[in-house]
N, C-alpha and C positions, 0 to 999 in steps of 0.2 A: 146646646146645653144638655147635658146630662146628670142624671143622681142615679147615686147609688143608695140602695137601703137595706138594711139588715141588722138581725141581733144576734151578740155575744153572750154566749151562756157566762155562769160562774165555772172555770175552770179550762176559757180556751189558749188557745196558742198563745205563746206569746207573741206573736207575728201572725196577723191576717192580709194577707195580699187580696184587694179586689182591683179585676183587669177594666181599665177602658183603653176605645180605639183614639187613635190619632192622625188623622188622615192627611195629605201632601199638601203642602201649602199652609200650615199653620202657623201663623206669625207669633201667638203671644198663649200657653195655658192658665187659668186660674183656677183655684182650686179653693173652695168653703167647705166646713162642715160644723154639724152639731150634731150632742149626741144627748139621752138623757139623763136627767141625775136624780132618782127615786129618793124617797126617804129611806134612813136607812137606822136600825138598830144601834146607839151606844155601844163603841167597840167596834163596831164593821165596817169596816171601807165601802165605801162608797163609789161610783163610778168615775172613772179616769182615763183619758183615751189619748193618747197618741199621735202623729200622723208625721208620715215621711211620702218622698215620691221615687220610682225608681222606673227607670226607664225600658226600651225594650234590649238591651243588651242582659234583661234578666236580675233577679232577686236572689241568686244564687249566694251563697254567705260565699263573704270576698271584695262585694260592693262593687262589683265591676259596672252595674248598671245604675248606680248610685245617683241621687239629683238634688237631696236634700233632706234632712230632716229639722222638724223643729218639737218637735217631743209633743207637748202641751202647751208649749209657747204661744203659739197662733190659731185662731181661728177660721185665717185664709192666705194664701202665698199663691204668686205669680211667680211663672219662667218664662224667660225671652231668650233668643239667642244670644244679645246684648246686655242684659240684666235678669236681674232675680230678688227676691223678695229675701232679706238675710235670713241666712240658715239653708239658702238652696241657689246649686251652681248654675248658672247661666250657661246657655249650649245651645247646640242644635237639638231643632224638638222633633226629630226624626219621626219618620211615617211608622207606623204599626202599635204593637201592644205596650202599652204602659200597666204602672202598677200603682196604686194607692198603697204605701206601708200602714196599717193599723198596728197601732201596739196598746192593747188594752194592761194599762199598767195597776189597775185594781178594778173587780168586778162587783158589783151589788148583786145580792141575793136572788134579786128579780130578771137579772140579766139588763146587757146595754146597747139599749135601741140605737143606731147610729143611722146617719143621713148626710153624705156626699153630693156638693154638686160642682161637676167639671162644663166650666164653661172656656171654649176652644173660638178664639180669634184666627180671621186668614187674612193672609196680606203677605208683602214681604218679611223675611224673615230676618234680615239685618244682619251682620258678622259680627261675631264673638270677640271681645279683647283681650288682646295676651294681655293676660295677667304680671302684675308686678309688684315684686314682694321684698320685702328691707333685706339690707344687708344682713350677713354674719357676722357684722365687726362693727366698732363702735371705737369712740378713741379711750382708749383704757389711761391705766397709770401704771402700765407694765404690772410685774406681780405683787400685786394690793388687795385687799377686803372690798366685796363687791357686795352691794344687798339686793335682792330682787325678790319678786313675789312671781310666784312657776301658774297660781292657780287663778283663774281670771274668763268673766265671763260679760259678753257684750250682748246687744240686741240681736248677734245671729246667733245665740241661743237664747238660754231663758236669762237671760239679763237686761236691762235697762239702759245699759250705755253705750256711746258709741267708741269704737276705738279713740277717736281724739280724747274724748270725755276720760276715758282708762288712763292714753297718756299725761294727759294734764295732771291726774291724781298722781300717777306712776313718781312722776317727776318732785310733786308737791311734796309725797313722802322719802324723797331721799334717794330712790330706786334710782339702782345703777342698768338692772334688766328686769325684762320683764317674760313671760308665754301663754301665749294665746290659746290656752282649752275650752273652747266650745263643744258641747253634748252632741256627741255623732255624730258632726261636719264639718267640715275644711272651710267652708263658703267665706268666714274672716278671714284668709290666708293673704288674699288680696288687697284685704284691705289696712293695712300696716304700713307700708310702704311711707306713707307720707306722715307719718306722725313719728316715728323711727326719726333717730339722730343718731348724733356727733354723743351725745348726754344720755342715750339710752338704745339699749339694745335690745328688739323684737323679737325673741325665739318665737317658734310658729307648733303647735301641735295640736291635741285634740282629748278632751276628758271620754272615755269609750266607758259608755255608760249601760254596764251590764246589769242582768236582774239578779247578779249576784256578788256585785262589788260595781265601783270605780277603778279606772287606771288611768293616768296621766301620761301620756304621749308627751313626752317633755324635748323640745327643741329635733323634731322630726325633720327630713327635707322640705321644705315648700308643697304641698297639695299631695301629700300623704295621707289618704284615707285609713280607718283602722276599723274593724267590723265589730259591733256589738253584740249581736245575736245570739248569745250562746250563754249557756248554762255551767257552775262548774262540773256539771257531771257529762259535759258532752264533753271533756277532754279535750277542746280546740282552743283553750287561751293559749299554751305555750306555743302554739304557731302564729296568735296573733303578735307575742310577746316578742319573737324574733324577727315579722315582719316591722316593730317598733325601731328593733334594734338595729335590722336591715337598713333601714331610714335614718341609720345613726342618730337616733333618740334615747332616750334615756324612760325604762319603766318603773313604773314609781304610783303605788297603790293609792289611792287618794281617801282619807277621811276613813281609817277601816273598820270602825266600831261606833261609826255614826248609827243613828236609831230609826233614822226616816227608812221607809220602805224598798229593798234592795239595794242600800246604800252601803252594808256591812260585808266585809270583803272576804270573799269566801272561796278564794283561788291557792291561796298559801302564798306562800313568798318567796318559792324558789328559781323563779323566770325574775325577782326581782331588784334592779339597781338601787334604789332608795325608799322610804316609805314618808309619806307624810304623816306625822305627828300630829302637830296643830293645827287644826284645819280651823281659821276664822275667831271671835272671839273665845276665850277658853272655857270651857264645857268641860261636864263631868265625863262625858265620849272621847274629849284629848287626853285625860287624867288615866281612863283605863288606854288608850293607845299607846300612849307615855311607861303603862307598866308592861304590856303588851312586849314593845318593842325592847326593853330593857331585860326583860327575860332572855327575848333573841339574843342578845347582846351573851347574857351569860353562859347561852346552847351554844354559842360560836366559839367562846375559850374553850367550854369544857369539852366540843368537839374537834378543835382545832381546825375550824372551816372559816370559812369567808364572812363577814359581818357586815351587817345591812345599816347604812348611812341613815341617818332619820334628816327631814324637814322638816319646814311649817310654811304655808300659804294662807294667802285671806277666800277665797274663794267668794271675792266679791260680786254679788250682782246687781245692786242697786242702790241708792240712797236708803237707810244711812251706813250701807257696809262699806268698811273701811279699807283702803285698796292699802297692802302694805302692812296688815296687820293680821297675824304677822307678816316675818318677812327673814328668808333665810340668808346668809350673812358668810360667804361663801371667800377662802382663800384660793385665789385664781392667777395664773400667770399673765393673762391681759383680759380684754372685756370682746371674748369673743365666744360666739355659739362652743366650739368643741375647750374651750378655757373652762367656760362657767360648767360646763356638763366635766371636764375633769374633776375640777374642783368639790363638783356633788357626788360623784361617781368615789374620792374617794373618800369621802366624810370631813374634807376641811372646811369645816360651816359648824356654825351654831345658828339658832334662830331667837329672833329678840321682837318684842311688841311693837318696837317703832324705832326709826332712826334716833331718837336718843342714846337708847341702849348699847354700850359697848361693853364687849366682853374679850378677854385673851386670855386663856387655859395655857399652862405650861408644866410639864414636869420635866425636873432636873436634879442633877447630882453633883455631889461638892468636887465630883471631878470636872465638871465640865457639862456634861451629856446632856441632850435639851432634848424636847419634846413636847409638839405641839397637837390639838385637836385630831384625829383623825392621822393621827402618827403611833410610833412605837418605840419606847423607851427602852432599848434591850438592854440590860442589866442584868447581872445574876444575880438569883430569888433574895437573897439577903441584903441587897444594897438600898442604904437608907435613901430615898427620891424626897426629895420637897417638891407639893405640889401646892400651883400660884395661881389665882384667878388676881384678872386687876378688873376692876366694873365700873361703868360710871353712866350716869344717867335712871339710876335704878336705888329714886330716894325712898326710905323706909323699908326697902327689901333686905330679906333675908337668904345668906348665901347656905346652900347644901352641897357637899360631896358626896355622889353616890357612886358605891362601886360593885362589883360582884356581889357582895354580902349585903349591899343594902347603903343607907344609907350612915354613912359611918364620921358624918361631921356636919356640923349646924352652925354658922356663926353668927356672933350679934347682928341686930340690924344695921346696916349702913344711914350713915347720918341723911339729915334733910338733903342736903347737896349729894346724897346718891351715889357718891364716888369712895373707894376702898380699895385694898387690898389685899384675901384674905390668903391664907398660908397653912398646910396640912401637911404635915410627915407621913411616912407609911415607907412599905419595900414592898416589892412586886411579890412577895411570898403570902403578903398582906393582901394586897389588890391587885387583878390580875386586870383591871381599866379604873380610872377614876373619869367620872363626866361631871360639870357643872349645872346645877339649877338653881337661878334665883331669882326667888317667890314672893309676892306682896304678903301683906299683912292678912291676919284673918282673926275675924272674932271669934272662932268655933272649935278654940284652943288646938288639941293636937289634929285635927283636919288641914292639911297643906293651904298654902297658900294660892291663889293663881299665877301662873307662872309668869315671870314679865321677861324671863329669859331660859335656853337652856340650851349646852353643849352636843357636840355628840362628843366620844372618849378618846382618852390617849391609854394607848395601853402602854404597860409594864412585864417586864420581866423577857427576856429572850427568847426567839421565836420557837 
C-alpha cells in the first residue's frame, strides 16, 4: 500500500499528475482518496477534487495512456485485467509508472490537502474481454419521425443508473434512440450491448468535459476516446472536434449558458454540427440559449453561411430526472446511427417535452411548393407562403412564429385536448426562416411561457 499526500494551492493546474510504481505480477489496483473541505466564506467555492487514472503509456493530452476517469463521482475505484470499477477500462496493469489524474475543479482559500492511497494486489492477472458493443441499426419504419434523447448519464459517470435502468426509462418514454455521454470515458461503451434492441437504438459517445464548456461526442465509433484537458485559449478544441468527426460523430455543444462552474461554453461554434438548446427541465439558462442560438440563426441569413441545427436532451442522472425530457424529434430515413446523425446534421427535428407532443411545420404555396423543418422554401422574395404548424398534445399551450425580426405571430391558446392548427401568411421578403415555439401558460403576463415544444426553421426565399 501506498499514499500519496499533498496540497493544492488557490490557483493550480488544472491537472496534477502524482506518479506511483507498479511492479510485474499485479493482479488487481485499487485506488481511495480523500481530500479536505475547510470552511469557506459566503460566495467562495469551496474544495472540490477530482480523480482519474492513467497509465504508463503516459498523460500526454491525446489520452493515449488513458484508464479512467470518474471526476468527483467516487471515492475509490479498482482495475483488473478483467474488470473495472465503472468509469474506468479494464486492461493489462503493465509494469512501471502510473499516474493519479488530479483535477482540482474548485479551490478554497486555505488550499486543498489531499491524501491517496494505492493499494496493489499480486496474483495472476486474468485476460481482458473483447468488448461488445450494440448495433448501428435498429428496425426502423424506413423514413419516419424518430425521438430520442443524445444526453444521458449512468453510474460510470456521475449518474445513478445502470444502463438497463436508462433503457427501461428510454423505452417507457417513447424513445426511438438513445447516446451514451458519460464525463471523460468510454468505460459504458461496453456495456449497451444487451439492453439495445430491435425497439431501440444505442449510439455510443462521450460528454468531454471542459473547464470551459461541454461538447457531446454524439454517436462516435465504439471506444472512441476524446481529451478534455484543454482551455479555450490553448487553441486545441478544433483538433479535438475533428478527431469527433474522424470518429464519424456528430459535435454538438452541450447546455452552453448553463451557470454551474465551467459548464458555459466558451469555444464558439465554428467546429460545430448542432447545439443543444434544452438541456433537462426548462430554466431560465435554456431561454437565454433559445435566444442565443436564434441570433446565430439570423448571422447565417445575413451572412449567407451555414446554419446551426438546435436540440434538446434530458441530461438525466438520477431519480427524479426524467430520461426523455426533453427529447429531440428527428426526421430520419431509417433508425440507424448515420440516419439519425443525418437527420440532426441537417436540422430536421424539433424538440418536445415528452412523447405526447407532436408538431409538423410546413410552409407552402398556392402553387404547390412545400416545405418542411430544416428545409428551404425557394421562392422569389414577394410570393405569398402560408405557414402550418398542426400540434397535438400540447393542452393550454400557446403557439408563436418567430422569425428573423422576432417574433411576429402569437396565437390563442389550444383548447384542453391540446390539438390545433395554427396558420400564418408572410413572403420570404417578409421572413427570411419562420421556426415554431409552443409555450405553456404563465402567470407573469408578458414573460414567455416555458416551452413544451419548439422547431428548428424552414427557411424562405431562394438561395
Amino acid at each position: 500500500m501506498t499514499t500519496l499526500r499533498g496540497t493544492l494551492p488557490p490557483g493550480s493546474p488544472d491537472y496534477v499528475y502524482v506518479p506511483f510504481e507498479v511492479p510485474p505480477g499485479t493482479r488487481e489496483l485499487h485506488v481511495s482518496y480523500t481530500y479536505d473541505k475547510p470552511a469557506v466564506p459566503v460566495g467562495t467555492p469551496g474544495n472540490a477534487l477530482d480523480i482519474g487514472l492513467f497509465d504508463p503509456r503516459g498523460t500526454e493530452l491525446g489520452g493515449q495512456g488513458f484508464r479512467g476517469w470518474s471526476g468527483g463521482a467516487r471515492t475509490e475505484f479498482s482495475v483488473r485485467a478483467d474488470d473495472a470499477t465503472p468509469g474506468y477500462l479494464p486492461g493489462p496493469l503493465t509494469s512501471g509508472t502510473w499516474h493519479i489524474a488530479l483535477g482540482p475543479y474548485t479551490v478554497a482559500p486555505q488550499g486543498l490537502s489531499y491524501e491517496v492511497t494505492v493499494t496493489l494486489t499480486a496474483g495472476e492477472p486474468g485476460g481482458t474481454p473483447r468488448p461488445v458493443y450494440p448495433p448501428g441499426r435498429a428496425a426502423g419504419r424506413g423514413r419516419a419521425w424518430y425521438r430520442g434523447d443524445c444526453h444521458l448519464h449512468s453510474w460510470h459517470s456521475d449518474g445513478r443508473r445502470t444502463p438497463a435502468e436508462i433503457a427501461a426509462l428510454a423505452r417507457a418514454a417513447g424513445l426511438d434512440f438513445i447516446n451514451s455521454s458519460e464525463h471523460n470515458t468510454t468505460s459504458s461503451h461496453a456495456h449497451w450491448a444487451d439492453v439495445a434492441g430491435e425497439d431501440l437504438l444505442v449510439m455510443l459517445g462521450e460528454e468531454v468535459t471542459t473547464r470551459n464548456g461541454h461538447v457531446l461526442a454524439l454517436g462516435t465509433e465504439p471506444g472512441t476516446f476524446v481529451d478534455w484537458r484543454y482551455r479555450a485559449r490553448d487553441g486545441r478544441f478544433g483538433h479535438f472536434a475533428r478527431r469527433i468527426r474522424r470518429a464519424r460523430g456528430l459535435v454538438v455543444p452541450a447546455h452552453p449558458h448553463a451557470t454551474c462552474v465551467g459548464c458555459a461554453w466558451k469555444f464558439g461554434f465554428g467546429e460545430a454540427d448542432a447545439v443543444e438548446v434544452w438541456n433537462g427541465p426548462y430554466t431560465p439558462d435554456d431561454e437565454v440559449a433559445l435566444a442565443a442560438w436564434d441570433a446565430q440563426l439570423v448571422a447565417s441569413v445575413r451572412e449567407d453561411r451555414q446554419w446551426l441545427p438546435a436540440m434538446g436532451n434530458s441530461d438525466a442522472h438520477r431519480d427524479p430526472d426524467v430520461v426523455g425530457m426533453p427529447q429531440t424529434v428527428v426526421l430520419a430515413d431509417d433508425l440507424t446511427r448515420e440516419a439519425i446523425q443525418e437527420g440532426l446534421r441537417a436540422g430536421r427535428s424539433y424538440v418536445a417535452e415528452s412523447r405526447q407532443v407532436t408538431l409538423a411545420l410546413t410552409a407552402g404555396t398556392a402553387e404547390g411548393g412545400r416545405a418542411g423543418v430544416g428545409e428551404r422554401l425557394a421562392v422569389p422574395a414577394d410570393t405569398p407562403v402560408t405557414v402550418r404548424l398542426e400540434v397535438s398534445g400540447a393542452p393550454r399551450c400557446s403557439v408563436r412564429f418567430v422569425t428573423d425580426q422576432g417574433v411576429l405571430f402569437t396565437g390563442d391558446p389550444l383548447p384542453v385536448a391540446g390539438q390545433g392548427v395554427v396558420e400564418w401568411r408572410t413572403t420570404p421578403a417578409y421572413a427570411a426562416y419562420v421556426r415554431a415555439e409552443v409555450r405553456h401558460e404563465t402567470a407573469l403576463g408578458p414573460v414567455p411561457g416555458a416551452l413544451a415544444a419548439f422547431t428548428n426553421p424552414v427557411f424562405l426565399g431562394p438561395t
